[in-house]
C-alpha positions in Angstrom: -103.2 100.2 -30.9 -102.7 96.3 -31.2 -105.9 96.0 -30.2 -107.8 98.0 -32.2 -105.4 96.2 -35.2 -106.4 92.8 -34.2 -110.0 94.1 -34.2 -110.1 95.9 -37.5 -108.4 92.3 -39.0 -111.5 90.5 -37.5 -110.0 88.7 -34.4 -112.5 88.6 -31.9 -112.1 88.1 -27.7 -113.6 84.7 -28.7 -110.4 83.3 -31.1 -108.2 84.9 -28.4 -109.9 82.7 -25.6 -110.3 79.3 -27.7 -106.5 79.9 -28.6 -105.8 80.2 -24.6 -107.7 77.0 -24.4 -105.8 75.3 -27.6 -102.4 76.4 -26.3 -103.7 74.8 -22.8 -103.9 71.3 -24.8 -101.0 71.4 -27.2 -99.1 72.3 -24.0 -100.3 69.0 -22.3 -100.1 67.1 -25.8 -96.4 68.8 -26.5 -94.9 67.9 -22.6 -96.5 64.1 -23.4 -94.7 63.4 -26.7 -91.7 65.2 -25.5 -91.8 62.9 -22.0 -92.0 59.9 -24.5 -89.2 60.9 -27.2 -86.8 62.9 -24.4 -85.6 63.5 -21.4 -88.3 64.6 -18.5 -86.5 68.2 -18.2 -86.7 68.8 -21.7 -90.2 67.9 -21.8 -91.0 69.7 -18.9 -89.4 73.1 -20.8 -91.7 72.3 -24.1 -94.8 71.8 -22.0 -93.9 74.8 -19.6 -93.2 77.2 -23.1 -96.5 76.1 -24.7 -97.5 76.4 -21.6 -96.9 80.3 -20.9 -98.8 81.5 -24.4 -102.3 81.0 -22.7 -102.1 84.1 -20.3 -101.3 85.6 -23.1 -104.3 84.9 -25.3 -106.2 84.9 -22.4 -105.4 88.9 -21.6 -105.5 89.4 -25.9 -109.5 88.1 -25.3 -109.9 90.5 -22.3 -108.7 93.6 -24.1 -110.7 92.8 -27.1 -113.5 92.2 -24.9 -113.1 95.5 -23.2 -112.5 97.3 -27.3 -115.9 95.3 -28.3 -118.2 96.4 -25.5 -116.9 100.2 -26.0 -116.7 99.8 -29.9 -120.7 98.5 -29.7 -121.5 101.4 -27.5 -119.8 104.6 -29.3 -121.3 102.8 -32.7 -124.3 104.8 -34.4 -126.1 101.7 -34.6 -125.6 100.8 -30.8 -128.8 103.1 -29.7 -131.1 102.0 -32.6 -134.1 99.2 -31.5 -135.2 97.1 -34.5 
């Protein structure tokens, strides 16, 4: 149901991934200033938080993956040649 939401709204498996891979960086970039401006634990917490959201997007691009391939071949369109 999410899924097919996110779909129908136009998010594709590919913003999922590149937002895996930009929560990736602003988890390095986050745990960096944070070491800088604070403490190491409470960088380590900000890195480790920013940090968790990239499994996330990563199983988001999977499952839209998944509703993409199966959306492409129940489509009317899917079995027509140009």
């Amino acid at each position: 149901m999410i899924v097919e939401k996110l779909h129908k709204a136009g998010v594709t498996s590919e913003h999922a991934y590149l937002a895996a891979a930009g929560s990736i960086g602003l988890s390095l970039m986050s745990w960096l200033a944070s070491n800088r401006a604070e403490n190491v634990e409470r960088a380590d917490r900000w890195g480790i938080f920013v940090g968790e959201w990239a499994p996330t997007f990563f199983a988001l691009g999977l499952a839209l993956a998944n509703y993409e391939r199966a959306d492409q071949q129940t489509s009317p369109e899917a079995g027509r040649q140009p």
